[in-house]
C-alpha positions in Angstrom: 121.7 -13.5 102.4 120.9 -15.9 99.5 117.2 -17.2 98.9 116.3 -20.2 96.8 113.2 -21.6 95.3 111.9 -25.1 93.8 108.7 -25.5 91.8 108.0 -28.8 91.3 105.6 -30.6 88.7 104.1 -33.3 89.7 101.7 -36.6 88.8 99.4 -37.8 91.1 98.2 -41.3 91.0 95.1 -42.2 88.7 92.6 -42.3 92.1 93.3 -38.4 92.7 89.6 -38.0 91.0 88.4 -35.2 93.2 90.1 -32.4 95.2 89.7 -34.3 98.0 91.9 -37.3 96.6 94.3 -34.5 95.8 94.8 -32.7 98.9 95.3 -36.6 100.5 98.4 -37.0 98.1 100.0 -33.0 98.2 98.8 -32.2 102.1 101.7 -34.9 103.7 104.2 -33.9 101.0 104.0 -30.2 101.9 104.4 -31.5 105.7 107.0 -33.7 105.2 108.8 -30.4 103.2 108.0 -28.2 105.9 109.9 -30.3 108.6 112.8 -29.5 106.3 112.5 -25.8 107.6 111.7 -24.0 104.5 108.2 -22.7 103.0 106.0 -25.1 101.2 102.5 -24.7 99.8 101.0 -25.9 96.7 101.0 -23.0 94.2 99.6 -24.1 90.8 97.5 -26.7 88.6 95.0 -26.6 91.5 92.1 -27.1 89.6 93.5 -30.3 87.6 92.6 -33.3 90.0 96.0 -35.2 89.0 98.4 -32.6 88.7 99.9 -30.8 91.1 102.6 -27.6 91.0 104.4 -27.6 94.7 106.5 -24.7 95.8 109.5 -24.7 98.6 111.4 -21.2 99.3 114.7 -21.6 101.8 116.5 -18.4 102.9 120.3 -19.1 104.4 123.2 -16.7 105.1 125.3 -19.1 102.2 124.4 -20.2 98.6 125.8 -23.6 99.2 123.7 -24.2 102.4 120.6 -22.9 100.2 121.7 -25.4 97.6 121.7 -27.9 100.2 118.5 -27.7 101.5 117.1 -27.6 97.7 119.1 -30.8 97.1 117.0 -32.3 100.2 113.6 -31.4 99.2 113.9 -32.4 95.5 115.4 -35.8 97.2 112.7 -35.9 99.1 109.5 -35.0 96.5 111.6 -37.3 93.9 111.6 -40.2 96.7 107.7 -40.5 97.0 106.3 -43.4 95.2 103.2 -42.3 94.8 104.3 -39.4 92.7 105.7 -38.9 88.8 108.4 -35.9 89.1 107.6 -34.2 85.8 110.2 -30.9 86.5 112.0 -29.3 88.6 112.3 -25.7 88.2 115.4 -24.4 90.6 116.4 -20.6 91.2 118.9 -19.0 93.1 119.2 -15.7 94.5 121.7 -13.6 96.1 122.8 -10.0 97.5 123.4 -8.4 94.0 120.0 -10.1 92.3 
């Protein structure tokens, strides 16, 4: 069994001036994540109204279908517009971690 994690660090756009504005912008990315089939859920920065630090786990019986599914989430949070990828944090773990 091999898990993997993402943490991405993100810039929301200059209206993101409340929490409200914030949650409009990180809410459909965690969705759009989630119909990946892995965990999503913002995890950090939340009280800075245009920043935002999103986290996706996948579990899979192989690393390379873990490394997969990574590769289509940071596609995917690197493919929104409305959004400045800062980072990308990545880990991998396996049986013997």
């Amino acid at each position: 069994m091999f898990t993997g994690t993402l943490e991405f660090d993100v810039v929301l756009p200059g209206d993101s001036r409340s929490l409200k504005a914030k949650r409009a912008y990180v809410r459909p990315v965690v969705a759009a994540l989630r119909r990946l089939e892995v965990s999503a859920a913002e995890v950090g920065l939340q009280d800075l109204h245009g920043r935002a630090a999103i986290g996706v786990a996948a579990v899979a019986g192989t690393a390379s279908h873990v490394g997969e599914v990574l590769d289509a989430c940071e596609r995917l949070v690197a493919g929104r517009p409305e959004l400045e990828l800062l980072s990308v944090r990545r880990r991998l773990h396996g049986d013997d971690d």
